[in-house]
mmJSON file of the N, C-alpha and C atoms, coordinates in Angstrom:
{"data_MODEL":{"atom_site":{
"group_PDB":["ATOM","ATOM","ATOM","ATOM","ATOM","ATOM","ATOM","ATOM","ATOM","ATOM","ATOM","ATOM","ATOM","ATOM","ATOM","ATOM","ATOM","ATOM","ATOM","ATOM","ATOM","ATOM","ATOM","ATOM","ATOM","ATOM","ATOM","ATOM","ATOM","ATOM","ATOM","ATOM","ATOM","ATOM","ATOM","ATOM","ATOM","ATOM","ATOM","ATOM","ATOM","ATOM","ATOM","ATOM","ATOM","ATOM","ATOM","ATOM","ATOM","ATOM","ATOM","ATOM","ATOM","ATOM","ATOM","ATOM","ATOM","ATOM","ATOM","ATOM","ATOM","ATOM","ATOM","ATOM","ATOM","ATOM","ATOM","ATOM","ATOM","ATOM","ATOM","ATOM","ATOM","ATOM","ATOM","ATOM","ATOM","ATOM","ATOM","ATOM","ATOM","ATOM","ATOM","ATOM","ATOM","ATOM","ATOM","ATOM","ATOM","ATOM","ATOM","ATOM","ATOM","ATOM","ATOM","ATOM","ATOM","ATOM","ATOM","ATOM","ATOM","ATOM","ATOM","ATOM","ATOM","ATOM","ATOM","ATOM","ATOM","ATOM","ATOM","ATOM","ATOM","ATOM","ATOM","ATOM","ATOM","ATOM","ATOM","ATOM","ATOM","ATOM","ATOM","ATOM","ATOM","ATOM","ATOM","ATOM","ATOM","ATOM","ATOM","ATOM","ATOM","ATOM","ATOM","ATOM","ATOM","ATOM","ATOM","ATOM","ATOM","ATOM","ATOM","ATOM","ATOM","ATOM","ATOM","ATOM","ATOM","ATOM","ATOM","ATOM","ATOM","ATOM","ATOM","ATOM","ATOM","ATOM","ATOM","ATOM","ATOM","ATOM","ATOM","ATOM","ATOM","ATOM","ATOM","ATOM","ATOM","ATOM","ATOM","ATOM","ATOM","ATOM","ATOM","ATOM","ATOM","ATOM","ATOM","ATOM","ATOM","ATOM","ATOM","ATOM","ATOM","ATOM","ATOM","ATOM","ATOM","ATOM","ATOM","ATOM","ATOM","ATOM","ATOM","ATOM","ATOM","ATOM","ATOM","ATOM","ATOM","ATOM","ATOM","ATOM","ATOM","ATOM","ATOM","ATOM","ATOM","ATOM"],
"id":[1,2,3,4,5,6,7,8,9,10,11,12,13,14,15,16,17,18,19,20,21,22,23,24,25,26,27,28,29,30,31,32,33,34,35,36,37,38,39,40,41,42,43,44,45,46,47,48,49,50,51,52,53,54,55,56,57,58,59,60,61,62,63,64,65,66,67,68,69,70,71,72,73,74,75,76,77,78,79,80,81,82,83,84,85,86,87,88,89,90,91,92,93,94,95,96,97,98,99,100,101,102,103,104,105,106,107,108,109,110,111,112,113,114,115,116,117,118,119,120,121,122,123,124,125,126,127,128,129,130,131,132,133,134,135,136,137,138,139,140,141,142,143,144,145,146,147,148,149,150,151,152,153,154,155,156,157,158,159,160,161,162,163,164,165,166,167,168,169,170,171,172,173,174,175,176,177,178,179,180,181,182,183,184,185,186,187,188,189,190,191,192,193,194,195,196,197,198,199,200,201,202,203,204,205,206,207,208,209,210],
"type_symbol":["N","C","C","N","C","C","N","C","C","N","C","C","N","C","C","N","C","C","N","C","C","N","C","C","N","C","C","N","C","C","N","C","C","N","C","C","N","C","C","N","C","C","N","C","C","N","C","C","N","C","C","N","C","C","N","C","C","N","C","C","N","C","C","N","C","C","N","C","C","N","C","C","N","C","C","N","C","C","N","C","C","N","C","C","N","C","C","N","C","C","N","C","C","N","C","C","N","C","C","N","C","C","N","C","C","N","C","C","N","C","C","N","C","C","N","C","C","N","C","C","N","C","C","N","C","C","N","C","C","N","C","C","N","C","C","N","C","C","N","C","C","N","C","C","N","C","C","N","C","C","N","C","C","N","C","C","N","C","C","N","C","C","N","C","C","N","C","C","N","C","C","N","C","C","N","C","C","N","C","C","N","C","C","N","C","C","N","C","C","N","C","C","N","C","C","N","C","C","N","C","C","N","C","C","N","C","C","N","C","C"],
"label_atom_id":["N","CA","C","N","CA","C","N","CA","C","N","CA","C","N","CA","C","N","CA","C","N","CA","C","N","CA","C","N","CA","C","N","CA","C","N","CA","C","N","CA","C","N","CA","C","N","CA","C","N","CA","C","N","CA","C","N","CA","C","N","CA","C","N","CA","C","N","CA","C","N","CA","C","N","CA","C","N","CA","C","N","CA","C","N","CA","C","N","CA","C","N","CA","C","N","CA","C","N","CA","C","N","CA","C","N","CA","C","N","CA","C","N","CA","C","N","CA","C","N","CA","C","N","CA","C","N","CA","C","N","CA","C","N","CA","C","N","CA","C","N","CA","C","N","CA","C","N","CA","C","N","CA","C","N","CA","C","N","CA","C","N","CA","C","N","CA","C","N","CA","C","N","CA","C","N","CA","C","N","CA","C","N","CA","C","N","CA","C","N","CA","C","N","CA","C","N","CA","C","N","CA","C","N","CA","C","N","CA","C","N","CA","C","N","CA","C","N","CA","C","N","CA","C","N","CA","C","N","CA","C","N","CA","C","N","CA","C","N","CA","C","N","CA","C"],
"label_alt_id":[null,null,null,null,null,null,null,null,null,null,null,null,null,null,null,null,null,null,null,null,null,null,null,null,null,null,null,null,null,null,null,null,null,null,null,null,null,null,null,null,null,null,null,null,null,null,null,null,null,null,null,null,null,null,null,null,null,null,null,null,null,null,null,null,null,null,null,null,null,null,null,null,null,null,null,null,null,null,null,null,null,null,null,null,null,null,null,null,null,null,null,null,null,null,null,null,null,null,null,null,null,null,null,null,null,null,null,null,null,null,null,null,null,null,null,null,null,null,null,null,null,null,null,null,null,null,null,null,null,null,null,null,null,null,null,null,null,null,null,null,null,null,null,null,null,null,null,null,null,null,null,null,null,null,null,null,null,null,null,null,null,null,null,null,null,null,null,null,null,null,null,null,null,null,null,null,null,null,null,null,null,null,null,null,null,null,null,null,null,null,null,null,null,null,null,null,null,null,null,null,null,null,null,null,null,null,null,null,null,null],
"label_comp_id":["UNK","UNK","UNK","UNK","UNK","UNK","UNK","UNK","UNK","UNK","UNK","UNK","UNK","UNK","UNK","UNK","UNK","UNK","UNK","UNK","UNK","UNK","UNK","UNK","UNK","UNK","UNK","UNK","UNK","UNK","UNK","UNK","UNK","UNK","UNK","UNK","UNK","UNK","UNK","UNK","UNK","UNK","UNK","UNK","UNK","UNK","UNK","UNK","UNK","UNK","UNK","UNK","UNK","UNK","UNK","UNK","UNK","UNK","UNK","UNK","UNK","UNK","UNK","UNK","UNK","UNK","UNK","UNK","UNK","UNK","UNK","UNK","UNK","UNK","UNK","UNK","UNK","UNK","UNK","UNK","UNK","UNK","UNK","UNK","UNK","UNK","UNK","UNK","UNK","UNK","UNK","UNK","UNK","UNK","UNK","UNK","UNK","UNK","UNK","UNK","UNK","UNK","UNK","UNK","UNK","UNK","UNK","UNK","UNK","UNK","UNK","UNK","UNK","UNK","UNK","UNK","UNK","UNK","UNK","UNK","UNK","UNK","UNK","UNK","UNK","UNK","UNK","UNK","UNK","UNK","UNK","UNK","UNK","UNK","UNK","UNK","UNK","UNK","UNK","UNK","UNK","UNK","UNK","UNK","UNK","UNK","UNK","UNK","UNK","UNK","UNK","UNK","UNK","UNK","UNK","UNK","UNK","UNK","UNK","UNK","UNK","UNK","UNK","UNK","UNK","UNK","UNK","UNK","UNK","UNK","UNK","UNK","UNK","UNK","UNK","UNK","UNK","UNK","UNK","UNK","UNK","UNK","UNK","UNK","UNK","UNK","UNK","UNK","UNK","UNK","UNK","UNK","UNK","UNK","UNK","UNK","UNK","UNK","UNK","UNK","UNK","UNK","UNK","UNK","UNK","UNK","UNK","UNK","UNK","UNK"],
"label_asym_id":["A","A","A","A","A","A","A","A","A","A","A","A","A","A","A","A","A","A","A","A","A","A","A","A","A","A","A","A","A","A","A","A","A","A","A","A","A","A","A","A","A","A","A","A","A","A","A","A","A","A","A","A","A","A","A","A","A","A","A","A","A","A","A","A","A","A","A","A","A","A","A","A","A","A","A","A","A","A","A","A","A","A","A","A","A","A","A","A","A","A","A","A","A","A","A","A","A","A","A","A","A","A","A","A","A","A","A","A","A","A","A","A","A","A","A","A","A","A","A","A","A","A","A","A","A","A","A","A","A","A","A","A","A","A","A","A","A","A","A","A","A","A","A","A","A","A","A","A","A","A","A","A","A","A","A","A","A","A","A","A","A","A","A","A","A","A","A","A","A","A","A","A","A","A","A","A","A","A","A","A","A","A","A","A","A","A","A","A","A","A","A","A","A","A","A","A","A","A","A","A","A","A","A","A","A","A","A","A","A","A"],
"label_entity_id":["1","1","1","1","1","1","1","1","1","1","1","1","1","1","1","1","1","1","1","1","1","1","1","1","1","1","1","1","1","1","1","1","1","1","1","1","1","1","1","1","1","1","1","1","1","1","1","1","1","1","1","1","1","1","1","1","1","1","1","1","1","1","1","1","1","1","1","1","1","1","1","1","1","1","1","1","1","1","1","1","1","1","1","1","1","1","1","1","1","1","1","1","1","1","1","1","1","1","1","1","1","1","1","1","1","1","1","1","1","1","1","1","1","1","1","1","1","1","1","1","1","1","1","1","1","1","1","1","1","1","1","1","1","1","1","1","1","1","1","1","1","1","1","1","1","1","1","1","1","1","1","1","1","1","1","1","1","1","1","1","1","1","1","1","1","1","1","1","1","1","1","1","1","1","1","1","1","1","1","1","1","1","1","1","1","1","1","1","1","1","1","1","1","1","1","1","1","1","1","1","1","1","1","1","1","1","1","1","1","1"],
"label_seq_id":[1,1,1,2,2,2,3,3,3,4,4,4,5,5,5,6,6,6,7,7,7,8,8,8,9,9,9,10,10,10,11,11,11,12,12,12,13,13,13,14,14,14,15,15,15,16,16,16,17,17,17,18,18,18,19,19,19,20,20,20,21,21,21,22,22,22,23,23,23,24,24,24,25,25,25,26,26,26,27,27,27,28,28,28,29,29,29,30,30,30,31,31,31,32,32,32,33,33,33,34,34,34,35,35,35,36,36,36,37,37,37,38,38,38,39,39,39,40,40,40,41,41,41,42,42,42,43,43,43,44,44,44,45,45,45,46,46,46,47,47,47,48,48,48,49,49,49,50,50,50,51,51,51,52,52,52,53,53,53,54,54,54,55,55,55,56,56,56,57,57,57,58,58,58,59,59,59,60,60,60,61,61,61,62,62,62,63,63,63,64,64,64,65,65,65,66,66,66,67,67,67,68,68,68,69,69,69,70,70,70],
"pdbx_PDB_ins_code":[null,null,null,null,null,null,null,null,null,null,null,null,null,null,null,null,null,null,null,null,null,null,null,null,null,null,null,null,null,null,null,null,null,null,null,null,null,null,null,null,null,null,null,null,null,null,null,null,null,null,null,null,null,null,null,null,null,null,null,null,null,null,null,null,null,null,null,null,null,null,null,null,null,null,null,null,null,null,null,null,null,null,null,null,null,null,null,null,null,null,null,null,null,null,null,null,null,null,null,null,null,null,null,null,null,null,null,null,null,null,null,null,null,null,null,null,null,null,null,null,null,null,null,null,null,null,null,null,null,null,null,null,null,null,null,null,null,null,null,null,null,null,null,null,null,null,null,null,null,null,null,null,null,null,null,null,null,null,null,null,null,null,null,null,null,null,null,null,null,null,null,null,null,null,null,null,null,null,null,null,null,null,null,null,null,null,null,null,null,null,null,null,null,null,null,null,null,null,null,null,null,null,null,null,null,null,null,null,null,null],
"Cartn_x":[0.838,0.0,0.89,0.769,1.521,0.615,1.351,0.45,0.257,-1.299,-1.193,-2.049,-1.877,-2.5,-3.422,-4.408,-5.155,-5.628,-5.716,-6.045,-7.433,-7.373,-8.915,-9.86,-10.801,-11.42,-10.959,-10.104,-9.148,-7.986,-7.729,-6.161,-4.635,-5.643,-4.702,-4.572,-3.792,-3.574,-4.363,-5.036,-5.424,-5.513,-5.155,-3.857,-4.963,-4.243,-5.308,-4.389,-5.081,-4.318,-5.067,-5.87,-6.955,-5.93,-6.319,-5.648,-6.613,-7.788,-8.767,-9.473,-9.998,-10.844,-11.432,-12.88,-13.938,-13.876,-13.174,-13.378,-11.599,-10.931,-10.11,-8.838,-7.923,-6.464,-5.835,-5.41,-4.202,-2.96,-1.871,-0.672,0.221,1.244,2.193,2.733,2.479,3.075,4.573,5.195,6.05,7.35,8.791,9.778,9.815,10.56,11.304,12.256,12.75,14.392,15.512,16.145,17.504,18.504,18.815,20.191,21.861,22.219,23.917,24.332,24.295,23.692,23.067,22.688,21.746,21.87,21.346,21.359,21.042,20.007,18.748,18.843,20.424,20.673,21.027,21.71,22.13,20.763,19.852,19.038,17.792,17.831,16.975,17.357,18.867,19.403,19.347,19.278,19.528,17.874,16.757,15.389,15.316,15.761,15.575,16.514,17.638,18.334,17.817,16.884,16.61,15.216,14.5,12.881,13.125,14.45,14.805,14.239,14.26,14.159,15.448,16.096,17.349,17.497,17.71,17.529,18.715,19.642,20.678,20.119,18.989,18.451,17.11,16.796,15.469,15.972,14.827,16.061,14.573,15.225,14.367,14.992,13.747,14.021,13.206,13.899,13.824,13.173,11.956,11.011,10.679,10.633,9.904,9.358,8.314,7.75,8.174,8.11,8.866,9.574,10.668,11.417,10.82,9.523,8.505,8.958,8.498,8.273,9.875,10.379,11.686,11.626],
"Cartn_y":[-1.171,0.0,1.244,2.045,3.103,4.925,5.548,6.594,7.727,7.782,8.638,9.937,10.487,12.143,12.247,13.01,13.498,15.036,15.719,17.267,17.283,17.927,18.575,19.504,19.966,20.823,22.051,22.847,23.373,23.718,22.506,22.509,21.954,21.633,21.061,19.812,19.148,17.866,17.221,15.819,15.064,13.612,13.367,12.357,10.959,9.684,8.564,7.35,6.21,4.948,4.079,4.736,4.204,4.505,3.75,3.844,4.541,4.337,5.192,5.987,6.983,7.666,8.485,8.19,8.838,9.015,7.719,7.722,8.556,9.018,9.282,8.574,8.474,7.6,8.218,7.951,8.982,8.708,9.364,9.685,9.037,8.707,8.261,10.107,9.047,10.886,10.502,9.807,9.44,9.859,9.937,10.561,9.481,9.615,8.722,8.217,7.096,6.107,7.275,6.81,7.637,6.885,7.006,6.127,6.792,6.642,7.549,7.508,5.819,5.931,5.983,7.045,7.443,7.689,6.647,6.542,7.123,8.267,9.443,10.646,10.78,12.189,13.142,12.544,13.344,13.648,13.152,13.273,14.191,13.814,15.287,16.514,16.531,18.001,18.453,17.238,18.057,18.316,18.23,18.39,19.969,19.743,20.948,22.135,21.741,23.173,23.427,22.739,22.612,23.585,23.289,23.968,25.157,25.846,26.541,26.443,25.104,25.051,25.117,24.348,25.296,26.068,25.773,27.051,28.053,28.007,28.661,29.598,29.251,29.839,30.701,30.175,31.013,32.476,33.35,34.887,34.876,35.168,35.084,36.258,37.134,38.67,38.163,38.661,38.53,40.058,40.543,41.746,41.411,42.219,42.063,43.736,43.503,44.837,45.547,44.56,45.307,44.228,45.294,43.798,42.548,42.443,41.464,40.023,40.773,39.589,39.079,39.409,38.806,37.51],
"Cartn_z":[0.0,0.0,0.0,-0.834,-1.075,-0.45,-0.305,-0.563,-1.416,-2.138,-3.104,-3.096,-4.527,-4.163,-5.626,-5.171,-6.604,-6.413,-7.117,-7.199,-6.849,-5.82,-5.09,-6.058,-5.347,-6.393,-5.946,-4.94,-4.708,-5.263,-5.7,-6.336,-5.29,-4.934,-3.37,-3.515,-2.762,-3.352,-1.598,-2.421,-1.904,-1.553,-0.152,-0.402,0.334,-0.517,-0.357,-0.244,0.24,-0.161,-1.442,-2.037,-3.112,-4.48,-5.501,-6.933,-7.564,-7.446,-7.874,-7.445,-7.076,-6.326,-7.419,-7.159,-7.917,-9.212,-9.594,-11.369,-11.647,-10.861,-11.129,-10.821,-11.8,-11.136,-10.367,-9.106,-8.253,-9.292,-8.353,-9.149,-7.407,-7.969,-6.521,-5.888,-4.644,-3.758,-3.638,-3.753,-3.653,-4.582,-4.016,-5.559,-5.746,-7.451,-8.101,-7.487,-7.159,-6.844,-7.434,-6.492,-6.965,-7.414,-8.477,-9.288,-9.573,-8.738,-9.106,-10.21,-11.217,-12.44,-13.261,-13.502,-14.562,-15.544,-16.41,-18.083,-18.88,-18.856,-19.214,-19.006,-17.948,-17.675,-18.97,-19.791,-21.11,-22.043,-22.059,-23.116,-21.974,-21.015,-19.877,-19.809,-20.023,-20.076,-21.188,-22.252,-24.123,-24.105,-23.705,-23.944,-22.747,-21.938,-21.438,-21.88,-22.381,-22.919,-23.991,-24.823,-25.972,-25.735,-24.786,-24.257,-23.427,-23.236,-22.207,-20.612,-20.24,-19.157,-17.965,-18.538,-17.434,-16.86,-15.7,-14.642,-14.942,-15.341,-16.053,-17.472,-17.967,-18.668,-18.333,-17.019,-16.647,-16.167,-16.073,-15.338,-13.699,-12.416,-11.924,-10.598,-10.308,-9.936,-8.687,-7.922,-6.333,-6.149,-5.666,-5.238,-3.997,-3.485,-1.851,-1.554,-1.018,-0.959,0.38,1.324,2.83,3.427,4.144,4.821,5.449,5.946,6.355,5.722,4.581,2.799,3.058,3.36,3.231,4.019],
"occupancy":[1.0,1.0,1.0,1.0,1.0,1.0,1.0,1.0,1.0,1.0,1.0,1.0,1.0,1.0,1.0,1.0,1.0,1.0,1.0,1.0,1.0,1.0,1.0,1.0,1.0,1.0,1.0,1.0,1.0,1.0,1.0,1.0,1.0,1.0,1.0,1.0,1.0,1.0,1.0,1.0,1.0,1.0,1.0,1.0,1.0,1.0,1.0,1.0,1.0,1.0,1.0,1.0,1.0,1.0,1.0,1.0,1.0,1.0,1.0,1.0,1.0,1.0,1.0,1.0,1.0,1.0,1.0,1.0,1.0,1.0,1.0,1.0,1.0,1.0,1.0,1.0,1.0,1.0,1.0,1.0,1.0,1.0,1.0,1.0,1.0,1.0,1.0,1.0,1.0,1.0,1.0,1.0,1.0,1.0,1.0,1.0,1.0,1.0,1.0,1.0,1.0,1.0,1.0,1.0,1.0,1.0,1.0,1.0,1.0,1.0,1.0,1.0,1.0,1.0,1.0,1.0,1.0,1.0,1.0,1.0,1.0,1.0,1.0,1.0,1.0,1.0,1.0,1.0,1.0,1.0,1.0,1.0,1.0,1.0,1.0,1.0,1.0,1.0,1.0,1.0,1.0,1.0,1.0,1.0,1.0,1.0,1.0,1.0,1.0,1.0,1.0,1.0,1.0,1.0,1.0,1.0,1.0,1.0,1.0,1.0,1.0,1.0,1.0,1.0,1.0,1.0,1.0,1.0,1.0,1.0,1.0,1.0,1.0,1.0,1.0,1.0,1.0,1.0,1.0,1.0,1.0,1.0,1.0,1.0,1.0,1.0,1.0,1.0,1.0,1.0,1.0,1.0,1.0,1.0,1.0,1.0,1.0,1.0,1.0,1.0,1.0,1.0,1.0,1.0,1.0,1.0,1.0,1.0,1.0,1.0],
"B_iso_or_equiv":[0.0,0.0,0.0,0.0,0.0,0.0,0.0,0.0,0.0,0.0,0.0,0.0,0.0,0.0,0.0,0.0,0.0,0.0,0.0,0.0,0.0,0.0,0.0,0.0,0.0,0.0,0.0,0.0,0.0,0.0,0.0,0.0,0.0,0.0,0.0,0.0,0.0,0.0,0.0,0.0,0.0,0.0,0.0,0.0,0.0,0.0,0.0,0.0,0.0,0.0,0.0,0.0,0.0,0.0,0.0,0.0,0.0,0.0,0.0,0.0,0.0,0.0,0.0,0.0,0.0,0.0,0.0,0.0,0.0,0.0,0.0,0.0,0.0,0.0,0.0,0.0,0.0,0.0,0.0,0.0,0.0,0.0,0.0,0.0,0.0,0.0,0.0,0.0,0.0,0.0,0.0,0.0,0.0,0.0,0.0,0.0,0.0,0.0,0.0,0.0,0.0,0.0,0.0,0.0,0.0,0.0,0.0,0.0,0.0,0.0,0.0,0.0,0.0,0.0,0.0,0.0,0.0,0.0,0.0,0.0,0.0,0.0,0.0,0.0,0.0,0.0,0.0,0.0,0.0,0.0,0.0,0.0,0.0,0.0,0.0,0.0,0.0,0.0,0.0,0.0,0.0,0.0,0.0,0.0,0.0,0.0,0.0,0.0,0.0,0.0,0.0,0.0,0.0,0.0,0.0,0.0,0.0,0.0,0.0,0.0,0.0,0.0,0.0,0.0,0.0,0.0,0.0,0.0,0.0,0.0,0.0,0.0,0.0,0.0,0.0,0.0,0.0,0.0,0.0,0.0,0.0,0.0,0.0,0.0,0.0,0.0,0.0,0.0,0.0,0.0,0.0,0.0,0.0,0.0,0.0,0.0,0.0,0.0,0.0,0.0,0.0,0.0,0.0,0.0,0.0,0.0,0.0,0.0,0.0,0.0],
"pdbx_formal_charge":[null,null,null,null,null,null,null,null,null,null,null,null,null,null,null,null,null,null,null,null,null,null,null,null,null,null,null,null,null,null,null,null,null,null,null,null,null,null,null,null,null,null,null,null,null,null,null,null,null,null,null,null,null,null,null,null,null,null,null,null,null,null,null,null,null,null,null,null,null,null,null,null,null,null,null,null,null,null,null,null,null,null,null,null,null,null,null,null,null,null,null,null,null,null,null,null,null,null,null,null,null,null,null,null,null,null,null,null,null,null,null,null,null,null,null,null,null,null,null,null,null,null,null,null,null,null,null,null,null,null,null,null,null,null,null,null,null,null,null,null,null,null,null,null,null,null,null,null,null,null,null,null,null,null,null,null,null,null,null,null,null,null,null,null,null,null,null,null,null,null,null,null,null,null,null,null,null,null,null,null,null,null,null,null,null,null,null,null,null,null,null,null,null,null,null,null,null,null,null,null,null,null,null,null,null,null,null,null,null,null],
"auth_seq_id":[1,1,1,2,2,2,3,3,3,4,4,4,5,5,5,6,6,6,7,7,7,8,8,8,9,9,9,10,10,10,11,11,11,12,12,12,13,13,13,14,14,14,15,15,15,16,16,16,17,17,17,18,18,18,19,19,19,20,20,20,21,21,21,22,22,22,23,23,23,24,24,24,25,25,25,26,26,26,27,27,27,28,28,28,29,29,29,30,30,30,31,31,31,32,32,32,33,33,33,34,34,34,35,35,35,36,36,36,37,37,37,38,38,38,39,39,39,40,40,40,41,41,41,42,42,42,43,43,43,44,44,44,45,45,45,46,46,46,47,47,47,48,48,48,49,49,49,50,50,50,51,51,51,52,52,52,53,53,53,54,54,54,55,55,55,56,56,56,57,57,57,58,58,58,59,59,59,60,60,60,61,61,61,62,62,62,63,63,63,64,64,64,65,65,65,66,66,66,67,67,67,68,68,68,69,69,69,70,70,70],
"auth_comp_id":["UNK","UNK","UNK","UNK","UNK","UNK","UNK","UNK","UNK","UNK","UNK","UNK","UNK","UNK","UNK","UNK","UNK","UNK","UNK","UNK","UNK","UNK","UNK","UNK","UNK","UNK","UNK","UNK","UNK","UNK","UNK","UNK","UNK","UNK","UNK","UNK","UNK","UNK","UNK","UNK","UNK","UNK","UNK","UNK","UNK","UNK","UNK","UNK","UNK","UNK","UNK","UNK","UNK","UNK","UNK","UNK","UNK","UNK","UNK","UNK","UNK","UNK","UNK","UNK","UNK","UNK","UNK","UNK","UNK","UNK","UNK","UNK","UNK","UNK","UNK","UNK","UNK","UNK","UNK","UNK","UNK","UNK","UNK","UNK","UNK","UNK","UNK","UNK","UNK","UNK","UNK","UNK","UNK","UNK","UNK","UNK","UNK","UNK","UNK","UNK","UNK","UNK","UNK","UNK","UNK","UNK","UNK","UNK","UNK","UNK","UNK","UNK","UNK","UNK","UNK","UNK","UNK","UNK","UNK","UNK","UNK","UNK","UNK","UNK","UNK","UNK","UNK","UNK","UNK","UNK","UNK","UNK","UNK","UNK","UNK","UNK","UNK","UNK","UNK","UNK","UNK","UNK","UNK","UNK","UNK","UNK","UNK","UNK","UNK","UNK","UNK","UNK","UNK","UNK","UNK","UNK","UNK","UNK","UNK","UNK","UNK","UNK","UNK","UNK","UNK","UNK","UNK","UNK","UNK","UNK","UNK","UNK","UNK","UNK","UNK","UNK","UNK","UNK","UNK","UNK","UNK","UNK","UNK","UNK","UNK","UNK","UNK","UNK","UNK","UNK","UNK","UNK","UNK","UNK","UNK","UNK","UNK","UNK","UNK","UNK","UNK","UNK","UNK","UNK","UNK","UNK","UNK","UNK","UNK","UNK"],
"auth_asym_id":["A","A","A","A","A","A","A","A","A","A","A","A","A","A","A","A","A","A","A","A","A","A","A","A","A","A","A","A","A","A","A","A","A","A","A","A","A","A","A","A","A","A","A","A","A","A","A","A","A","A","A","A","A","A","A","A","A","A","A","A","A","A","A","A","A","A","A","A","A","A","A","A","A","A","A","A","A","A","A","A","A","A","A","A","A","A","A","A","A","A","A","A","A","A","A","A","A","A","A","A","A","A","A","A","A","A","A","A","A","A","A","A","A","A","A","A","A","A","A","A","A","A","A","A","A","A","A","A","A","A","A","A","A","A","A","A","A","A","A","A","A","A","A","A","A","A","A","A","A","A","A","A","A","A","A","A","A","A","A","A","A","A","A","A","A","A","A","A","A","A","A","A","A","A","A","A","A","A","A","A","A","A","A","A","A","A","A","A","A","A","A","A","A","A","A","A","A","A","A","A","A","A","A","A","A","A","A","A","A","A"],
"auth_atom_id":["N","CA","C","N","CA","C","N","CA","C","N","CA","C","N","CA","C","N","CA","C","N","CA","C","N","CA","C","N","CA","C","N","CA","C","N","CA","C","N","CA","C","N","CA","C","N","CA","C","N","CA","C","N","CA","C","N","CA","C","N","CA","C","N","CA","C","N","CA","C","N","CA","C","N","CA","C","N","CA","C","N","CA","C","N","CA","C","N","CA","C","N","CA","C","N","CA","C","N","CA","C","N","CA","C","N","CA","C","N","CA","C","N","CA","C","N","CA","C","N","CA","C","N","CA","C","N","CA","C","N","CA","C","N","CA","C","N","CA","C","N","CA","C","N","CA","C","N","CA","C","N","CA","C","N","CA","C","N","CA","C","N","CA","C","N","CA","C","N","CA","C","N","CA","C","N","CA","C","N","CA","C","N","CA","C","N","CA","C","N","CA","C","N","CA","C","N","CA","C","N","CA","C","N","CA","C","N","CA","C","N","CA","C","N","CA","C","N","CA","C","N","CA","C","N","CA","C","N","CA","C","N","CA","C","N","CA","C","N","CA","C","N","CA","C"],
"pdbx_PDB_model_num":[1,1,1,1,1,1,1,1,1,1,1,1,1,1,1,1,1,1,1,1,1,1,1,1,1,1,1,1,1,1,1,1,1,1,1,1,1,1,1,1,1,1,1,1,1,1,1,1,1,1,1,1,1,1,1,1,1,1,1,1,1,1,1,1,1,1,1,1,1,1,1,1,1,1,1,1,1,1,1,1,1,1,1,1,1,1,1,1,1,1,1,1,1,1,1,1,1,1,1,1,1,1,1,1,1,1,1,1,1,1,1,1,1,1,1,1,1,1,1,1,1,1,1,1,1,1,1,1,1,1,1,1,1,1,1,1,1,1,1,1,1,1,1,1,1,1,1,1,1,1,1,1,1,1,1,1,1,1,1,1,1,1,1,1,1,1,1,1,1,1,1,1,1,1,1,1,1,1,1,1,1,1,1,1,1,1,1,1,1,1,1,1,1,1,1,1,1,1,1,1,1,1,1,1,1,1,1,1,1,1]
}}}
């Protein structure tokens, strides 16, 4: 028995031990395994430099309105 999550009518995630709930499939809450070798790493980075997803390629501006927000 694993535990899983499906999107609320919120948008919140909603977490179950069911595979299905209400006609809908959950999704695993769970990460992926971690592999030191990883076979897929070259072709994940060529799809994301390729889609500009790289965070090296994103530009991202830090605003804060009062020291609070900080």
């Amino acid at each position: 028995m694993h535990l899983m999550y499906t999107s609320g009518p919120d948008g919140k995630r909603v977490y179950t031990l069911k595979k299905v709930l209400h006609g809908e499939v959950t999704k695993s809450a769970h990460p992926a395994r971690f592999s030191p070798d990883d076979k897929w790493s070259r072709q994940r980075v060529t799809l994301k430099r390729r889609f500009g997803l790289l965070l090296t390629q994103q530009s991202f501006r830090l605003s804060f309105a009062t020291a609070e927000d900080w």
